[in-house]
C-alpha positions in Angstrom: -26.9 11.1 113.1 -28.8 14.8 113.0 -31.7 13.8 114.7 -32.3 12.2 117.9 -36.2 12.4 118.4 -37.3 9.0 118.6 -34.5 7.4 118.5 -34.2 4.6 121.3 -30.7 5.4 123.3 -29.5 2.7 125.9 -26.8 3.7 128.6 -24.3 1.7 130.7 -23.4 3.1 133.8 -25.8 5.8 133.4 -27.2 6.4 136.9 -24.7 8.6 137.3 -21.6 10.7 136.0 -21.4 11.4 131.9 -24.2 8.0 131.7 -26.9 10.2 133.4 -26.2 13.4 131.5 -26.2 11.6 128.3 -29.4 10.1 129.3 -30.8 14.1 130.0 -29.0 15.7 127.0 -30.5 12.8 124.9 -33.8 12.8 125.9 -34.3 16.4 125.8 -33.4 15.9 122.5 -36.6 13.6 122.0 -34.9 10.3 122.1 -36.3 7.5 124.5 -33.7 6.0 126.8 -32.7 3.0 128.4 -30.0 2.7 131.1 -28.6 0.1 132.9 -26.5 0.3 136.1 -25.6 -2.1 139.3 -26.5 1.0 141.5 -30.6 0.2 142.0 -31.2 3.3 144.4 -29.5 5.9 141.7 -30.6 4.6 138.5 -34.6 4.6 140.1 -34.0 8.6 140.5 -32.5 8.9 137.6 -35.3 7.3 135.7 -37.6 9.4 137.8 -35.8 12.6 137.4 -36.2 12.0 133.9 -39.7 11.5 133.7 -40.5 14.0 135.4 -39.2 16.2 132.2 -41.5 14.7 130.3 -39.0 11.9 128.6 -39.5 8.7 128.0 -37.4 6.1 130.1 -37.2 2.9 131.8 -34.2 1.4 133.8 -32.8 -2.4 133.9 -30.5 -3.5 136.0 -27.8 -4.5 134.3 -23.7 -5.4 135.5 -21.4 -4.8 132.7 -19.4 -7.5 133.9 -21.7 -10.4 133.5 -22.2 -11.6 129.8 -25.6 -13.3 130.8 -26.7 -9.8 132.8 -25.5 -8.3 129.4 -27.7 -10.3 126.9 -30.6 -9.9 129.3 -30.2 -6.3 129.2 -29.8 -6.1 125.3 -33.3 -8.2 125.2 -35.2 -6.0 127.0 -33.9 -3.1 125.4 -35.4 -4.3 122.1 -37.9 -6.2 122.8 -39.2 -3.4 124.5 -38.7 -0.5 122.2 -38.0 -2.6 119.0 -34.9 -1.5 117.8 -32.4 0.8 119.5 -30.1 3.3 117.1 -28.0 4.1 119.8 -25.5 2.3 122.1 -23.2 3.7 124.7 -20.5 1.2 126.2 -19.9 3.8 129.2 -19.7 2.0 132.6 -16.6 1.9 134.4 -14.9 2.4 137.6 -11.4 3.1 139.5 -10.5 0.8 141.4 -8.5 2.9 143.4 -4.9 1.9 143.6 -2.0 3.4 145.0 1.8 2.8 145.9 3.9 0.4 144.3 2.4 -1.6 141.8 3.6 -5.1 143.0 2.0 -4.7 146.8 -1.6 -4.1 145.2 -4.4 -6.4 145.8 -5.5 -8.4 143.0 -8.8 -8.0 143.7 -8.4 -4.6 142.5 -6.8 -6.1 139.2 -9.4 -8.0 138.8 -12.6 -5.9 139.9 -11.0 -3.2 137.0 -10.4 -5.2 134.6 -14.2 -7.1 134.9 -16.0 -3.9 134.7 -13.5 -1.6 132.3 -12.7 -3.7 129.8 -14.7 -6.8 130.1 -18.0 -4.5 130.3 -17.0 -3.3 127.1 -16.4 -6.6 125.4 -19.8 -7.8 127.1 -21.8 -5.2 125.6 -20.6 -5.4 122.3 -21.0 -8.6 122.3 -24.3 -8.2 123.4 -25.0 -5.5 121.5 -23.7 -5.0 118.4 -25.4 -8.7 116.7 -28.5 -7.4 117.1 -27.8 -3.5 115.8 -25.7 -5.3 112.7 -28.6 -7.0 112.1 -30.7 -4.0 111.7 -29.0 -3.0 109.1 -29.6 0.3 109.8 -28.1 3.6 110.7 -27.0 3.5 114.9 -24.1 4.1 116.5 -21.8 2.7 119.6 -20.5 4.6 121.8 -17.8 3.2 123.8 -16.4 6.2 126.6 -12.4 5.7 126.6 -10.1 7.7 128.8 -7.1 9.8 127.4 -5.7 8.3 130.6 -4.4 4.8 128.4 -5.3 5.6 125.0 -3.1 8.5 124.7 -1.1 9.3 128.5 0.3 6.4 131.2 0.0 8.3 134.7 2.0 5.9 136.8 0.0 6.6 140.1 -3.1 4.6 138.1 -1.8 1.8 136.4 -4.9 -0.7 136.8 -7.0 1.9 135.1 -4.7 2.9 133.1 -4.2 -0.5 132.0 -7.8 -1.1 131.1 -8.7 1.9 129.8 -5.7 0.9 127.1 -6.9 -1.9 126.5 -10.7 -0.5 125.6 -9.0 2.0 123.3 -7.5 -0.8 121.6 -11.0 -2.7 121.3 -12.6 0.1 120.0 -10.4 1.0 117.2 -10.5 -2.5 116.0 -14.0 -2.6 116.4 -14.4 0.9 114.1 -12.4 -0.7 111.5 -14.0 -4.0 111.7 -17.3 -1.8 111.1 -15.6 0.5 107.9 -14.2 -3.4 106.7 -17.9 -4.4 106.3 -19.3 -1.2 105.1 -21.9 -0.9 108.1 -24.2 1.6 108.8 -23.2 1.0 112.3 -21.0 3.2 113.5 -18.5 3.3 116.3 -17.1 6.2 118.2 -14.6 6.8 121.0 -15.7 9.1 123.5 -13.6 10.6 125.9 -14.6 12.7 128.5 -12.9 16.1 129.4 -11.0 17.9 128.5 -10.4 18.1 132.7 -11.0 15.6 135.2 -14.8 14.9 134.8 -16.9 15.6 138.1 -17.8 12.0 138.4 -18.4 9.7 141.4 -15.2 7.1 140.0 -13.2 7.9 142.9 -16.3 6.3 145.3 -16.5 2.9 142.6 -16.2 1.6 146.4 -20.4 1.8 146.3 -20.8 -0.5 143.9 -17.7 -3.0 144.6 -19.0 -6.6 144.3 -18.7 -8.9 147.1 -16.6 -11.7 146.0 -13.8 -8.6 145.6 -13.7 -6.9 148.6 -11.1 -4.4 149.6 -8.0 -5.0 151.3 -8.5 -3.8 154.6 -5.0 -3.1 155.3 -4.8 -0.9 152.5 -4.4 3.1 153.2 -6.7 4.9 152.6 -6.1 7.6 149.9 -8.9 10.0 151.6 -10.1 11.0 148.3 -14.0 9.7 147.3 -14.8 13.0 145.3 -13.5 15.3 143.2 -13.6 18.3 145.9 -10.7 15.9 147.9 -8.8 15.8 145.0 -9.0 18.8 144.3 -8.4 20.2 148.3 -4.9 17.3 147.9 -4.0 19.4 144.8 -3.9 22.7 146.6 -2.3 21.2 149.8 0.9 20.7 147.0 0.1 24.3 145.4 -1.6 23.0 142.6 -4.8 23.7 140.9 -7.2 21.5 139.7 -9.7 22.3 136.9 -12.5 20.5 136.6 -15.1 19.9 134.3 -19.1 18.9 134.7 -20.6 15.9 132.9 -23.5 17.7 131.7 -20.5 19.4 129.2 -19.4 16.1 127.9 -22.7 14.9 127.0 -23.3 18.2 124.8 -20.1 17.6 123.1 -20.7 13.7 122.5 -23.8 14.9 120.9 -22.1 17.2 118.6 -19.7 14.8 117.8 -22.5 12.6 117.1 -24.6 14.7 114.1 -20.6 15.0 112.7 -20.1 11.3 112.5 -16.7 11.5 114.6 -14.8 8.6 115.8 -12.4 10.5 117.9 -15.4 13.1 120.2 -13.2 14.6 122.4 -12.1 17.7 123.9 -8.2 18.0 124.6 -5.8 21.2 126.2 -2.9 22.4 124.9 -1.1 21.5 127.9 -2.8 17.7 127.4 -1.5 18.0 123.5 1.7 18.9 124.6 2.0 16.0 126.7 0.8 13.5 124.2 3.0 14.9 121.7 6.4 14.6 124.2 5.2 11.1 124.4 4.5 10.1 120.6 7.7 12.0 120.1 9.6 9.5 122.7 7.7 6.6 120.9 9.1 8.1 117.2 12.8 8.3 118.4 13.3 5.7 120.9 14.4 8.5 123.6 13.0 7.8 127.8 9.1 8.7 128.1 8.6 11.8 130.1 6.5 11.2 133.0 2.9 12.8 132.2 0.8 14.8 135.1 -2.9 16.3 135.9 -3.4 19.4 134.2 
C-alpha cells in the first residue's frame, strides 16, 4: 500500500503506546482512523489530540477480549466509514509476573491470555470476513513481540507464552491469505528494536474486575519504563530504549514494501536468536536470552 490518504485505518489498543502513534503517523498521512481501547479517559484525548491536527477520527470503545465487544466494534467501523483498508490487531498487555512460575496467580494466566492472544483471534474473527469480502486491497496488522516469536525470557513466561502463540496465528493466517490468493494482506509487526516506551508495565489500569490482582503478590516496583530502566542501572546495566512514534514510521515503511516480517532487530538481538535457532538445529541446551 503506497498511499494512505483516505484510507480508513482502525486501531486496537491505540489510546496509547505504538496504537496512538500509528493513529498520528497514519493520519498525517491523510488516512481517517478508528481506534478502539478499554481506557475511555485516554482514547477521548487521543481522538481529540488528533483532531486537533486536522485528522479525521472517531473512537469506540472496544475490549479485545470480548468477541461480542469485537463484532460491535468491526460494525461501526464500517458502517460508519464504509469500508476500512486497514486493520491493526495491536492491543495487549503484561500481566506482570514474577518468581517461579508455579506460585503465579492464574488470574494473571488468564487476564494475558484473554487480551494477548484471544484479542487477536477476536479481531480477526471480527475483522477479516468483512475485509475478505471487499475484495479489495487492505491489510492486517497484527503487533507480535520478538519476546515469543523469536526469544523465551524466563522472567516473562505468561507473555511470553502469548505473544508465541499470536506469532503462531499470524503466520498461519498470512499463509491462509497467499493459499487463497487475497488482496488482503497480513503482516507481523514487531515493535523495537529496544524495549518500546509503552505504558505495558502499568496494564494494572485497565485490569478487569473479575481478575484482580493477588494482593499478596510483591510488588516488582516497576510501572514505567524509567523504573526499569533505574533497576537496570542499580545492576550496572544500561537500558536503551526506543519511542513509539519510531515504530509507527517504520510499520509504515514496511507497509508501502508489502512486508510480512516489519521489524527492526540488533545485532546483539540477532545474535541471540541465532544461538537459539542454532540450539534448535543441533539439539545442544538453549542459552538463556537477556535485555539488550
Amino acid at each position: 500500500m503506497k498511499d494512505f490518504r483516505g484510507k480508513v485505518a482502525v486501531i486496537t489498543g491505540g489510546a496509547s503506546g505504538v496504537g496512538r502513534s500509528l493513529a498520528f503517523a497514519l493520519g498525517r498521512e491523510g488516512a481517517r482512523i478508528m481506534i478502539g481501547d478499554v481506557d475511555q479517559q485516554n482514547m477521548d484525548d487521543t481522538v481529540k489530540a488528533l483532531s486537533a491536527e486536522g485528522i479525521e477520527a472517531i473512537a469506540h470503545k472496544a475490549d479485545v477480549s470480548k468477541a461480542d465487544s469485537m463484532n460491535a466494534f468491526a460494525e461501526k467501523a464500517f458502517s460508519h466509514f464504509g469500508g476500512v483498508q486497514l486493520v491493526f490487531a495491536n492491543a495487549g498487555i503484561g500481566a506482570g509476573e514474577g518468581g517461579m512460575m508455579w506460585e503465579y496467580n492464574l488470574n494473571d494466566w488468564e487476564w494475558g491470555f484473554r487480551v494477548n492472544v484471544w484479542g487477536v483471534i477476536n479481531t480477526i474473527n471480527a475483522f477479516m470476513p468483512k475485509l475478505v469480502a471487499q475484495n479489495a486491497e487492505a491489510h492486517f496488522v497484527i503487533t507480535g513481540s520478538g519476546n515469543g516469536a523469536f526469544l523465551m525470557f524466563p522472567d516473562q513466561p505468561v507473555y511470553t507464552a502469548t505473544k508465541a502463540a499470536v506469532h503462531a496465528i499470524t503466520e498461519g493466517l498470512y499463509f491462509q491469505m497467499r493459499r487463497q490468493q487475497s488482496p488482503v494482506q497480513v503482516n507481523a509487526l514487531f515493535p523495537g528494536p529496544n524495549v518500546v516506551e509503552t505504558g505495558i508495565f502499568n496494564s494494572d489500569r485497565v485490569r478487569p474486575e473479575d481478575l484482580p490482582k493477588d494482593p499478596n503478590k510483591p510488588d516488582s516496583g516497576i510501572t514505567t519504563v524509567e523504573d526499569m530502566r533505574k533497576m537496570m542501572e542499580e545492576y550496572g546495566m544500561k537500558l536503551e530504549t526506543t519511542h513509539p512514534d519510531e515504530v509507527a514510521e517504520y510499520a509504515l515503511e514496511g507497509l508501502r514494501e508489502n512486508k510480512f516480517w516489519i521489524s527492526k532487530t540488533k545485532d546483539s538481538t540477532k545474535q541471540q536468536m541465532k544461538a537459539r535457532f542454532d540450539s534448535i538445529m543441533s539439539g545442544t541446551d538453549p542459552v538463556e536470552p537477556h535485555v539488550s
